[in-house]
N, C-alpha and C positions, 0 to 999 in steps of 0.2 A: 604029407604036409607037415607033421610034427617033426619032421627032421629038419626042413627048411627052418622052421620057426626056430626050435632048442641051437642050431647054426647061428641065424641072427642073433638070439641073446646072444652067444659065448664071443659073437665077433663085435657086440656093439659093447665089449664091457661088462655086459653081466645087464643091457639097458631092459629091465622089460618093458619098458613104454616102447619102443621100434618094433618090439614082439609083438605087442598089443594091438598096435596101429597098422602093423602088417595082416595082424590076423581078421582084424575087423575092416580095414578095406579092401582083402579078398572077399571075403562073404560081403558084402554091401555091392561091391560092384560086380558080383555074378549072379547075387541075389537081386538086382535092380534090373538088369538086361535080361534075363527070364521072366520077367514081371513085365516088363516093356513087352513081349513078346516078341522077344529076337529068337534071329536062327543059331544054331549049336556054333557055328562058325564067327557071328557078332560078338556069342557069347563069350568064344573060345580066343576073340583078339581084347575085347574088354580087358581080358584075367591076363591076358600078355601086357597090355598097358601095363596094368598094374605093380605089375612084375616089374618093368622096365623102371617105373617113377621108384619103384621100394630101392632097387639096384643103385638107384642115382642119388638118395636119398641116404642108403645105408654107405657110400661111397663119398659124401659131403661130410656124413658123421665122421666116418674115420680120418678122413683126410683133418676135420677138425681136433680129433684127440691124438692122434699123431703127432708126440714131440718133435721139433726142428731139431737138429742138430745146430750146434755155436757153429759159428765163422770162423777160418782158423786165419791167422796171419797169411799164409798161401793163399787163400781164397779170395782176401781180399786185394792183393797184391795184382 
């Protein structure tokens, strides 16, 4: 998992709050569905959610720090 996380920083910028926020709502929502008493299986699509919102999320971020490129004369033409 430390590989995932030290990946996020280097790809949000250096953000460790995305590192942070990844790190702690894995453990809160695997730590919440074993406490619920779910089966290995609830617990194991929980952590996939997660996964998925961090994906969509770390993918918003970049998309936002992603310079545009200018318009060239051709483009707008």
């Amino acid at each position: 998992m430390a590989v995932v996380y030290t990946w996020v920083f280097q790809r949000t910028g250096g953000s460790a709050l995305l590192a942070i926020l990844l790190h702690a709502g894995t453990n809160l929502t695997t730590l919440s569905a074993s406490v619920a008493g779910a089966t290995v299986r609830v617990t194991v699509l929980v952590l996939l959610a997660t996964w998925l919102l961090a994906a969509v999320v770390i993918g918003a971020w970049q998309r936002k720090r992603t310079p545009r490129r200018a318009a060239s004369a051709r483009d707008l033409a």
